[in-house]
VOGU-362669 format. One record per residue (C-alpha): residue in three letters; x negated, y, z negated. Coordinates in steps of 0.001 Angstrom, whole numbers, m for minus. Each point is the difference from the previous one (the first is absolute). Layout:
<nodes>
<ALA; <X; Y; Z>> ...
</nodes>
This chain:
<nodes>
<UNK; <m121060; 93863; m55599>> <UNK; <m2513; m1308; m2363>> <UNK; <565; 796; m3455>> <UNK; <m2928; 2227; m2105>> <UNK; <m992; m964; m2915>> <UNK; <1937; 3140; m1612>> <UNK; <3279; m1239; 1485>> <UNK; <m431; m3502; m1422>> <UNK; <m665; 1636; m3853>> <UNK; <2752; 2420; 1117>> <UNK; <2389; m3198; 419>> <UNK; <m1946; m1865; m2832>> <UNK; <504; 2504; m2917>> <UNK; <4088; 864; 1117>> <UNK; <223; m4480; m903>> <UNK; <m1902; 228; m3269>> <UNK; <992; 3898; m1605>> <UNK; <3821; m983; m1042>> <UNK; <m1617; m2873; m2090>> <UNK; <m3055; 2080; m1192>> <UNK; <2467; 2665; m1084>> <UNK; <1972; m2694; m1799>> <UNK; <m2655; m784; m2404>> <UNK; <m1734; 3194; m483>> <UNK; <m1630; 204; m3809>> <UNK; <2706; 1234; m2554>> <UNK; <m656; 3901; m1099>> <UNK; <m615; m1429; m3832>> <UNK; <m3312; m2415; 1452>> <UNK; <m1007; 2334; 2768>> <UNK; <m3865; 790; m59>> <UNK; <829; 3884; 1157>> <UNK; <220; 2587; m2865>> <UNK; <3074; 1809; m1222>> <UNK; <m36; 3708; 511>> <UNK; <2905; 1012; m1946>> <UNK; <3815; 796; 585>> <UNK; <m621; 3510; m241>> <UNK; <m1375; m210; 3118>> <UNK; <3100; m536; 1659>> <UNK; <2302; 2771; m1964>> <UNK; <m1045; 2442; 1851>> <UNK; <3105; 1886; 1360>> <UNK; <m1256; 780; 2975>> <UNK; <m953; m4320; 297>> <UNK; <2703; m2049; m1813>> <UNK; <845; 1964; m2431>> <UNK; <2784; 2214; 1110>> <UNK; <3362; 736; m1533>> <UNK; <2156; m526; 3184>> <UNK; <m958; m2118; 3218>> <UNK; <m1707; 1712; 2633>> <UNK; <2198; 599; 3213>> <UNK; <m3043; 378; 2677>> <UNK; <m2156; m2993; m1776>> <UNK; <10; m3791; 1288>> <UNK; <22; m1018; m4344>> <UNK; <2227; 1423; m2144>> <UNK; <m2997; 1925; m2225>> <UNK; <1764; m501; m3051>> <UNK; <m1084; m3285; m929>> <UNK; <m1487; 654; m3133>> <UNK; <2341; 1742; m1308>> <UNK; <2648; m2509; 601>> <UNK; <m2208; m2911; m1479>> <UNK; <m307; 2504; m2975>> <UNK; <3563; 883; m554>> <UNK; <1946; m3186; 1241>> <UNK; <m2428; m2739; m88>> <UNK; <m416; m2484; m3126>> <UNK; <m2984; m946; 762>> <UNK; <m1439; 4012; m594>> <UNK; <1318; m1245; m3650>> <UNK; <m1553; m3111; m485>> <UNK; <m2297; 700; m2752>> <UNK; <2010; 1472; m2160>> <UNK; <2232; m2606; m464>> <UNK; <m3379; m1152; m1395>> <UNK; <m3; 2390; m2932>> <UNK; <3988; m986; m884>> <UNK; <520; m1707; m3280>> <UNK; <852; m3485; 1882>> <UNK; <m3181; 0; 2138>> <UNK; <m1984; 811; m3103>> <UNK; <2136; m3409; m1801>> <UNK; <m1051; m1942; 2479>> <UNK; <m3967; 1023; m144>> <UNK; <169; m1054; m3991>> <UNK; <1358; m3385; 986>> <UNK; <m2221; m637; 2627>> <UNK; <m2677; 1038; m2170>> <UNK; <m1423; 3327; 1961>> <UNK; <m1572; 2083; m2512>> <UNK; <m401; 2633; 2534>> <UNK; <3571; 252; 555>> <UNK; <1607; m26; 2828>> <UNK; <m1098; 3013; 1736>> <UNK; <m3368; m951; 254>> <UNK; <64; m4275; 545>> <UNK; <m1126; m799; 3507>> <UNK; <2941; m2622; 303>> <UNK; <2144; 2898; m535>> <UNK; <m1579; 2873; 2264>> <UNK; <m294; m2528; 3053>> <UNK; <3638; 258; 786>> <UNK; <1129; 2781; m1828>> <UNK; <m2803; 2737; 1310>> <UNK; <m2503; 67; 3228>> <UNK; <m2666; m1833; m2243>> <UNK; <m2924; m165; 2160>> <UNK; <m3343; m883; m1656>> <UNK; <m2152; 3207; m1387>> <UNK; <m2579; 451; 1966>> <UNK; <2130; 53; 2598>> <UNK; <1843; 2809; m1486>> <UNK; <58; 3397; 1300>> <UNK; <m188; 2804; m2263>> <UNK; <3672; 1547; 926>> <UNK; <1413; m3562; m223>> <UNK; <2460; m518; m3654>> <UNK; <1131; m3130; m744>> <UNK; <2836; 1172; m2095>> <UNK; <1915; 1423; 3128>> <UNK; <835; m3617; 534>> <UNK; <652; m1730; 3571>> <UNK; <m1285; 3121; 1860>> <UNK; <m882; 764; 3925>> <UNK; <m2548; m2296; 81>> <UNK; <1203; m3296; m1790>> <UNK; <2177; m409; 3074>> <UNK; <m2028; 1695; 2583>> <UNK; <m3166; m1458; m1036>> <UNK; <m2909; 2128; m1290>> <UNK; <m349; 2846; 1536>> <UNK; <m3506; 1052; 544>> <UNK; <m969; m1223; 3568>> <UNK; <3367; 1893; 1751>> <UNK; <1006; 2885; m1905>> <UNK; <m1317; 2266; 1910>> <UNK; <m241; m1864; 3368>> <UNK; <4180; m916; 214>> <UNK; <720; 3366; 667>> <UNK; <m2488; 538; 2807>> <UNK; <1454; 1251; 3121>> <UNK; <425; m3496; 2197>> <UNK; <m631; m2368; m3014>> <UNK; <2126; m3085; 274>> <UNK; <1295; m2760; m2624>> <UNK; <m2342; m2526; 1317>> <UNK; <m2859; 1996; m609>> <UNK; <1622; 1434; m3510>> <UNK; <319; m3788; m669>> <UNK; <m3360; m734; 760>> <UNK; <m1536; 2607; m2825>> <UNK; <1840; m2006; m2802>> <UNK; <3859; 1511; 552>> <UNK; <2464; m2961; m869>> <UNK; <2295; m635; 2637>> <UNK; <3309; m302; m2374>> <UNK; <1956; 521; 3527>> <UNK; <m745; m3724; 939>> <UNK; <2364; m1927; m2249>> <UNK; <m2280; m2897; m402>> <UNK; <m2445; 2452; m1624>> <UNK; <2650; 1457; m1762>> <UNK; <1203; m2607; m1515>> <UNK; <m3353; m1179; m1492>> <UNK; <m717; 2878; m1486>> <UNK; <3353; 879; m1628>> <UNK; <438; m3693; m1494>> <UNK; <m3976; 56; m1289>> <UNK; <1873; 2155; m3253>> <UNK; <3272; m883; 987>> <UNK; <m556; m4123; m357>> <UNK; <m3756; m151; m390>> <UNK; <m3059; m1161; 2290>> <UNK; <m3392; m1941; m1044>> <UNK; <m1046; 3914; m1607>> <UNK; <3275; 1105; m1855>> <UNK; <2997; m1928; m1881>> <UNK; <2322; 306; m2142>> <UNK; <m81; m3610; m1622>> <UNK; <2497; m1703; m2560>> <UNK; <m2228; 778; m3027>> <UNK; <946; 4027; 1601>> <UNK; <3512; m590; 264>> <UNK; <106; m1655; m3456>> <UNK; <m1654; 3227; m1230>> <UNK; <3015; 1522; 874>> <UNK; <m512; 1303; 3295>> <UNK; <2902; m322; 2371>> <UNK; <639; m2599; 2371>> <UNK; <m1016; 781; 3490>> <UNK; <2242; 464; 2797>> <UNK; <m457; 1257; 3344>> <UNK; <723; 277; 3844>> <UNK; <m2069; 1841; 2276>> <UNK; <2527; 1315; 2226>> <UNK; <2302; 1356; m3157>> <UNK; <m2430; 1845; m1771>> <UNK; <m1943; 1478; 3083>> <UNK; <3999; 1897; 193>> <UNK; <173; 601; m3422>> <UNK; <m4074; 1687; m251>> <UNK; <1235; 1873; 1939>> <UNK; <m1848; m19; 3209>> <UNK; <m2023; 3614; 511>> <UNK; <127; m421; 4141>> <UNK; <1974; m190; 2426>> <UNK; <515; m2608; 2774>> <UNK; <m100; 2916; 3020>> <UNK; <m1416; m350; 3409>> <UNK; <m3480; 519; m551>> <UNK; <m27; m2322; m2957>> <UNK; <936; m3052; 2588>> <UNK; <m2427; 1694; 2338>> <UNK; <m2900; m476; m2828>> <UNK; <1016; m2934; m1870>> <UNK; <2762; m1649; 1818>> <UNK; <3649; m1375; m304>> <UNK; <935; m286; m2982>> <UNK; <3238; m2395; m1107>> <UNK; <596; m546; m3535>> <UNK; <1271; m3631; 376>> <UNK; <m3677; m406; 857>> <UNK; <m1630; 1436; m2862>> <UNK; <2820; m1980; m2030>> <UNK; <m268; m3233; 2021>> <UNK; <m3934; 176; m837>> <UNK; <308; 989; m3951>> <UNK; <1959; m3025; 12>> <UNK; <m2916; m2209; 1357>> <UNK; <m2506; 1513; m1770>> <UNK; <1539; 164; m3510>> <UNK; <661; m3770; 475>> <UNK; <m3756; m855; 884>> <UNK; <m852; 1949; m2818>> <UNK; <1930; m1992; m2313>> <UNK; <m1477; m3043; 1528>> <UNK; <m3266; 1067; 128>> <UNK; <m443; 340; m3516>> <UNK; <2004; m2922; m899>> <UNK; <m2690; m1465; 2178>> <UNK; <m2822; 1343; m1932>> <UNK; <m1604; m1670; m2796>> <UNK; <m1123; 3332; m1828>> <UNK; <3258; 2052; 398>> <UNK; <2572; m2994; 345>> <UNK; <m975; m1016; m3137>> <UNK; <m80; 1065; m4198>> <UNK; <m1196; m2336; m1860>> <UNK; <2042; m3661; 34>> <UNK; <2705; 2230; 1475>> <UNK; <615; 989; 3196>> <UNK; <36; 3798; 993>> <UNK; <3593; 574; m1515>> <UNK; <692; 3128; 2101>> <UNK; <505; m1890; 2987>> <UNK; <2742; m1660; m1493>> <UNK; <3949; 1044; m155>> <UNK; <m552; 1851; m3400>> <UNK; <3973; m555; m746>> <UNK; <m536; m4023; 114>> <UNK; <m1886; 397; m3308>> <UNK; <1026; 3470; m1466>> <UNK; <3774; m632; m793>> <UNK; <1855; m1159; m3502>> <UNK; <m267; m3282; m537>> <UNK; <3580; m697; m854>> <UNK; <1003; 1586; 3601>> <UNK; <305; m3044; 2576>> <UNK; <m1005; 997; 3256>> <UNK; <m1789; m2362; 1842>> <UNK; <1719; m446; 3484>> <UNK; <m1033; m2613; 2426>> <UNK; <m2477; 1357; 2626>> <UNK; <m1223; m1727; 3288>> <UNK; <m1916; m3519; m1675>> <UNK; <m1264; 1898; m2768>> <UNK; <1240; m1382; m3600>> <UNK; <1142; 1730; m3293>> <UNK; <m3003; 979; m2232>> <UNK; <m2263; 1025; 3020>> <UNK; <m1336; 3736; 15>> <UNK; <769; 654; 3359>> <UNK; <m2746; 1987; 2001>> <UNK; <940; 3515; 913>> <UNK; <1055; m827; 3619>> <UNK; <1907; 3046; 751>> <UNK; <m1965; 1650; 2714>> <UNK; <m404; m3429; 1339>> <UNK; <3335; m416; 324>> <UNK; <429; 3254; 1812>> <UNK; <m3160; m1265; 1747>> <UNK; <2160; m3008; 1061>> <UNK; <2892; 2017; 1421>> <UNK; <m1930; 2627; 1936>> <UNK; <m1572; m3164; 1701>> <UNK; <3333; m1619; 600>> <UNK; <1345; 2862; 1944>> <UNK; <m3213; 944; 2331>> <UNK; <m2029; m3046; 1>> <UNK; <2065; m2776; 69>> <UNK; <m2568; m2213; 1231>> <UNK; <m1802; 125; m2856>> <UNK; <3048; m9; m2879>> <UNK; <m178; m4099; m774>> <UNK; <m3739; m181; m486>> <UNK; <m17; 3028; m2238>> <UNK; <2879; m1257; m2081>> <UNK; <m957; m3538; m289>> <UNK; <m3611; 1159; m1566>> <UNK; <1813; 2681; m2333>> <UNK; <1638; m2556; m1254>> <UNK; <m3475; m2370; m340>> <UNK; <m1066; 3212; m1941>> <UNK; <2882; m117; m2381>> <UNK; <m149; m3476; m514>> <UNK; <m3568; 53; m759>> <UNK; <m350; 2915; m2294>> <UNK; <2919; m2281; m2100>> <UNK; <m2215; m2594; m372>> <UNK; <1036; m2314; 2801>> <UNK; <m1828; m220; 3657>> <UNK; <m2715; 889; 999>> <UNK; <m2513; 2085; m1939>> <UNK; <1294; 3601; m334>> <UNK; <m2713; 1785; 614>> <UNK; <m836; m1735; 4045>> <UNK; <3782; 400; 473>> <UNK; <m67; 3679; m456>> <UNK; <m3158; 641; 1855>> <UNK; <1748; m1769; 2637>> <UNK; <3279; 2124; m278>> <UNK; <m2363; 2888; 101>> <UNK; <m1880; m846; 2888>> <UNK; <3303; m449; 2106>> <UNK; <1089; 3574; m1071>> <UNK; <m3300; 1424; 1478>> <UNK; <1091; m1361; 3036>> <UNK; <3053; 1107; 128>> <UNK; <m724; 3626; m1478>> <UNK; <m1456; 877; 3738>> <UNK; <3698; m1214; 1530>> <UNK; <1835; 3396; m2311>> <UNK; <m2847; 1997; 1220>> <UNK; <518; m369; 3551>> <UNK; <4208; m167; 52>> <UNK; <1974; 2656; 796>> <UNK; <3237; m474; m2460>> <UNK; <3272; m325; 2311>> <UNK; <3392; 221; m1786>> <UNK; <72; m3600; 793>> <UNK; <m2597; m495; m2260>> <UNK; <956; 2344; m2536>> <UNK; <3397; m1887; 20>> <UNK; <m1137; m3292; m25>> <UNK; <m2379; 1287; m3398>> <UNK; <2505; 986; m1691>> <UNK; <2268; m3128; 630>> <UNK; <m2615; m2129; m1018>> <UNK; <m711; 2044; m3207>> <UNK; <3397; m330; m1191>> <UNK; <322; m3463; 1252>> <UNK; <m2894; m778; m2803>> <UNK; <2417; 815; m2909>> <UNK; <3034; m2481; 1197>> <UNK; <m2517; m2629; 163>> <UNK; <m934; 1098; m3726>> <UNK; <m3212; 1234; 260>> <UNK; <508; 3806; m1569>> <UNK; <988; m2114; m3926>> <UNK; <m3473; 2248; m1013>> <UNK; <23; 3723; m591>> <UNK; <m3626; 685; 1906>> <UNK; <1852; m1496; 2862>> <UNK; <3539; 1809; m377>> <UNK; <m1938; 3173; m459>> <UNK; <m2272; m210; 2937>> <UNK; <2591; m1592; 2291>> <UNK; <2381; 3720; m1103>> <UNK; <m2790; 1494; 1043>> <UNK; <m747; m1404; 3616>> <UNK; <3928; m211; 820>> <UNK; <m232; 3960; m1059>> <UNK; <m2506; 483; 2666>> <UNK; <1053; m2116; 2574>> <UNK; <3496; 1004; 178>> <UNK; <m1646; 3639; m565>> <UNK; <m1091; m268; 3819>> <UNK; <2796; m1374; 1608>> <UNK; <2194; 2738; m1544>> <UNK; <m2784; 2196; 1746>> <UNK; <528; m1919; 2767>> <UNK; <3832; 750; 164>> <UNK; <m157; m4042; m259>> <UNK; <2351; 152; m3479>> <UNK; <1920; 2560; m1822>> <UNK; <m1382; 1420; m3043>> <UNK; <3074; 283; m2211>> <UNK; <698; m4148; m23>> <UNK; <m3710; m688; m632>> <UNK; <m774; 3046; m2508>> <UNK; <2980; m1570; m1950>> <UNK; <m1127; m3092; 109>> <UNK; <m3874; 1243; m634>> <UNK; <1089; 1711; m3076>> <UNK; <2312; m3293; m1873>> <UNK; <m3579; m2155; 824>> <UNK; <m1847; 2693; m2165>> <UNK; <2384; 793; m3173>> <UNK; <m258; m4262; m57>> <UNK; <m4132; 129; 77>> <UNK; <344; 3143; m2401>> <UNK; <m1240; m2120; m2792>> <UNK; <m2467; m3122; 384>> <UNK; <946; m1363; m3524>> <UNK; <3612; m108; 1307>> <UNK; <321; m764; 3401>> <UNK; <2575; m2701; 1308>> <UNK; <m1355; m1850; 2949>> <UNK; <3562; m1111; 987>> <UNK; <1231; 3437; 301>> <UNK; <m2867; 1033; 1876>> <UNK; <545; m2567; 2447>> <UNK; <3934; 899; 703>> <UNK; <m860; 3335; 737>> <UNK; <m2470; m964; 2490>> <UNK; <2828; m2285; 1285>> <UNK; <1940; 3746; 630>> <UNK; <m2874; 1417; 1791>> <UNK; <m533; m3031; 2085>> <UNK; <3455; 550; 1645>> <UNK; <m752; 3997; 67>> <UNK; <m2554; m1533; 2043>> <UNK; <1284; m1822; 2466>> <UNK; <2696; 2078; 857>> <UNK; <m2630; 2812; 745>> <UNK; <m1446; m2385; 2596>> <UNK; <3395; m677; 2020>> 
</nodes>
């Protein structure tokens, strides 16, 4: 039978939506205007005190995100005596409550006039900093027979796809081209950033649940993905703005926050510089630790492509030290390879093969030395937590060996300023042979 023209755009638009939905607008530079949280505490919408039994969401959303969420408190840590210190030495005479650098991460900050009348700023990283503004399907997402493509269309931000999600939560939670906290911030006195998508989406906590009719709407959904692509996208991030000649940059300096911030900020008298790949004492070594669990992840489930991506991180290390190639061509090229291998996580369905083989390869990366830094320790704890997580769940492991295990890696990252690299790396040695004997 001949196809219509209807079945060929049928066919067309099922190809292009997954990467439309990928790179929807971000809720804080979307054109539609904010209505207002208020407008979802209803409780008879999702404000109730106790999930709904007969209902396909819980209807208590709001109040969760009010009474468990940190980002429901995000500007008030704006009014505490240390966010007001670090206004002064910035030099914000409005203080930090009112500076737009501030507000864009630590509030839904849309521009005025796009502003609805019920919307507050002060109730911080509401409904519609993550759900995008609000206006265009408020009322249309609970018409009878409304689905999430359409809800998607009028301006809703698909958080469910982890691609999506992971832009949006490391736009505050790194920083993008609209939004970052730079090394002039940090040297303010605001803390150092550190985050994993696929840890703090548990620790939000999460106000849905994964039922039936949620995969019916919005499809499988496997936290090794949304991990997996956090990875990927944190990493391009971090190369993207190294890449950048407005944001990579401060002056004759490069942008220091992309940078291990404990190869500068440690007493001089304390002696420990360790030997690391080709890379010599006295370089500031680039931040590299979601490229390194970048590096495993690929290792494990795309084999093929492990050599090439290793063999240009290490062009990009080279180069930001001052030897290769120029830094900045290097890490566009780095960059470029992730994008194509960002659609690879998308599409795989994660076996306990694979899931095994990631977390070999993540603890393989500290007896080869690579975990000597603190960003990469901590975010290497935090991947092994989540990996391992699953194959418990998965009846793969038992949890008493690796909850042991999981608990000595975190009393030795407990404190940055003191953590011992060596010990780190023997009790990975442990887990490695917890490991393996879960896999005979």
């Amino acid at each position: 039978m001949k196809p219509t023209w209807k079945t060929l755009l049928t066919a067309l638009t099922a190809l292009v939506a997954p990467w439309a939905i990928a790179s929807p607008p971000l809720p804080n530079v979307s054109t539609h205007p904010t209505v207002g949280t208020v407008n979802c505490a209803s409780s008879t919408c999702h404000g109730s005190v106790t999930p709904w039994q007969d209902s396909n969401v819980l209807q208590n959303e709001y109040t969760t995100w009010l009474r468990l969420d940190k980002h429901a408190h995000a500007y008030n840590v704006l009014l505490n005596e240390q966010s007001q210190r670090i206004a002064k030495n910035l030099g914000l005479k409005e203080g930090a409550h009112n500076a737009k650098v501030c507000l864009d991460c630590h509030a839904h900050n849309p521009a005025p006039k796009l502003r609805g009348e019920r919307h507050i700023v002060s109730e911080g990283v509401g409904c519609e900093g993550c759900h995008g503004p609000a206006d265009k399907w408020v009322k249309s997402h609970t018409v009878a027979g409304a689905t999430h493509a359409e809800n998607i269309a009028n301006g809703l931000y698909p958080t469910d796809n982890p691609r999506a999600q992971a832009k949006l939560c490391l736009s505050c939670h790194f920083g993008d081209e609209n939004r970052f906290v730079t090394h002039r911030i940090m040297g303010a006195g605001h803390p150092r950033m550190s985050f994993e998508l696929e840890t703090f989406s548990l620790l939000a906590p999460a106000h849905y649940r994964i039922d039936d009719d949620w995969k019916k709407r919005k499809g499988e959904h496997d936290p090794m993905k949304v991990w997996a692509i956090g990875q990927a996208i944190a990493a391009q991030q971090l190369l993207d703005t190294l890449a950048d000649p407005k944001r990579g940059r401060d002056g004759l300096f490069p942008e220091l926050v992309l940078f291990d911030c404990h190869a500068c900020h440690h007493p001089m008298s304390e002696k420990k510089w360790t030997p690391r790949g080709n890379l010599g004492p006295g370089k500031v070594r680039l931040n590299d630790s979601n490229l390194l669990m970048l590096r495993a992840l690929i290792k494990a489930t795309q084999p093929e492509r492990a050599k090439p991506f290793n063999d240009q991180l290490a062009r990009v290390q080279l180069a930001v030290t001052g030897h290769g190639e120029d830094p900045i061509t290097e890490a566009k090229k780095l960059s470029a390879m992730i994008s194509e291998i960002i659609p690879g996580f998308e599409a795989m369905r994660f076996t306990n093969a694979h899931l095994q083989g990631v977390l070999r390869a993540l603890i393989d990366e500290a007896q080869s030395g690579q975990y000597t830094d603190y960003a990469g320790a901590e975010q290497a704890y935090m991947a092994i937590s989540s990996v391992s997580s699953s194959l418990v769940k998965r009846s793969v492991l038992k949890s008493a060996p690796v909850n042991k295990s999981l608990t000595e890696l975190r009393r030795i990252l407990a404190h940055d300023e003191k953590f011992n690299a060596q010990q780190f790396a023997a009790e990975l040695g442990k887990l490695r042979g917890i490991v393996l004997a879960g896999a005979k």
